[in-house]
N, C-alpha and C positions, 0 to 999 in steps of 0.2 A: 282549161282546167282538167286537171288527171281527176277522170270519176271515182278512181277508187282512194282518193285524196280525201279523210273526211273527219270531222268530228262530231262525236253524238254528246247529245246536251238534253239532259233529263231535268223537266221542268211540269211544275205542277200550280203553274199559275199564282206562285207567294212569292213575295216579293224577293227573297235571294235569287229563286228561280229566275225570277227576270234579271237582277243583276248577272247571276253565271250565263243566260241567253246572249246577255249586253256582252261579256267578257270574249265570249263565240264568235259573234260577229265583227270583234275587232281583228281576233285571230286568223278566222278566216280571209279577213280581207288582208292582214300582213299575209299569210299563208297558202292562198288561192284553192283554199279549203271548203268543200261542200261542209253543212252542216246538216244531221239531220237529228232532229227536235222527236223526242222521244216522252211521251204519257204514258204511266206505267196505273192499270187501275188495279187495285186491291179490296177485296172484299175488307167491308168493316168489323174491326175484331170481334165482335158481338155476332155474327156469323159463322165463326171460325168455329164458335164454343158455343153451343148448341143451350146451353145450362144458363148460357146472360140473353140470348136472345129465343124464349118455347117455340116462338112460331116458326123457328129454321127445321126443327125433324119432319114438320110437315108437309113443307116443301117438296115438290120434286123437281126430275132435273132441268123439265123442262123453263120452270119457271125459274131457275139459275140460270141457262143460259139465256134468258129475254133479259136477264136481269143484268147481267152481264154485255149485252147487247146493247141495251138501255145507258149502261155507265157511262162503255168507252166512247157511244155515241154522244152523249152528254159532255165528255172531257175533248174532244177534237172540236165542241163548238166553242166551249168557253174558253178553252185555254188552248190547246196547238195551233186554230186557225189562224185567231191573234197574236200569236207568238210566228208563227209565219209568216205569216204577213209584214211583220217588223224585220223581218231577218230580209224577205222578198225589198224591202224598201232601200235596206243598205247595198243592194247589189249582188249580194250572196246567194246561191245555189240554194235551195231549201225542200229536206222531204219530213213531212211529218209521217211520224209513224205512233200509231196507239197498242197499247199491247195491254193483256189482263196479265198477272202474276204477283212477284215478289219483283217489287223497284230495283234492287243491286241485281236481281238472280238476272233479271231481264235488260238492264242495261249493260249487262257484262256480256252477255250473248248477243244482243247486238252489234257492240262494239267487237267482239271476236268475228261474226260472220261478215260483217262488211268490213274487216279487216280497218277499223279504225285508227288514227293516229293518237288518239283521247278519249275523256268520258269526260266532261265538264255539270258541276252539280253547283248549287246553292249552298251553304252549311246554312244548314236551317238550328240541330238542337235542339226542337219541338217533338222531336218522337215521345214515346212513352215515357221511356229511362231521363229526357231530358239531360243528353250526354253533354258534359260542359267543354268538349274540342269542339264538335260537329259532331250533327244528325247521325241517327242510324243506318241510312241507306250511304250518304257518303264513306262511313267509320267500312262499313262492308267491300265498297266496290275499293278501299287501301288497301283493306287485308287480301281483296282475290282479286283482281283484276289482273290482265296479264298486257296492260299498256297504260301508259300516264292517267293518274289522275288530277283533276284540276277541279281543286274546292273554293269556292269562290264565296268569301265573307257579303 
């Protein structure tokens, strides 16, 4: 397999994410395509906005990044390892990777630095807005991505 052969698949442990996971490893295996399995963690909006959550001014930075530290170590147990693990069983190539940010901003840069062939997502539809195509983070990585996306109902 060409390592630089790959597709990144942004999954967050709900169940479209496991279908677009399922949809990956089919591809891959027609396409002899690593995948690598991508957790994006985001602070809870009530964080963002200091005014819905008082105890965020108090904070410092130190306890943001344990905090953060704490997330993304929390999201590679419950949801990348098992979702690797399932991709490791079909035969496929598999790197998880966890990342703190914005979902689209981070799976876009992703897939740009390892020069990926796609971004394979869920339509989940459950964001805030409740968009009636698909999700927020899919609706983002159409409008900017600068290679395939693949929304997976």
């Amino acid at each position: 397999m060409n390592e630089s052969r790959c597709l990144v698949v942004g999954t967050d442990g709900s169940e479209p994410a496991g279908r677009a996971v399922d949809f990956a490893i089919e591809q891959a295996v027609e396409r002899n395509l690593k995948l690598i399995l991508a957790t994006i963690v985001d602070w809870p909006s009530g964080m963002l906005f200091p005014e819905a959550a008082p105890v965020a001014p108090a904070l410092d930075a130190e306890w943001f990044e344990r905090a953060e530290n704490e997330m993304m170590a929390s999201a590679r147990a419950k949801i990348l390892d098992r979702e690797a693990e399932k991709v490791e069983k079909a035969g496929v190539a598999v790197e998880a990777v966890v990342t703190f940010g914005s979902p689209s901003r981070e799976l876009r840069e992703l897939a740009e630095t390892r020069n990926a062939e796609g971004i394979v997502v869920g339509r989940h539809g459950q964001g805030v807005l409740h968009l009636p195509i698909f999700g927020g983070v899919a609706s983002s990585l159409v409008q900017g991505a600068t290679c395939p996306i693949y929304v997976v109902p």
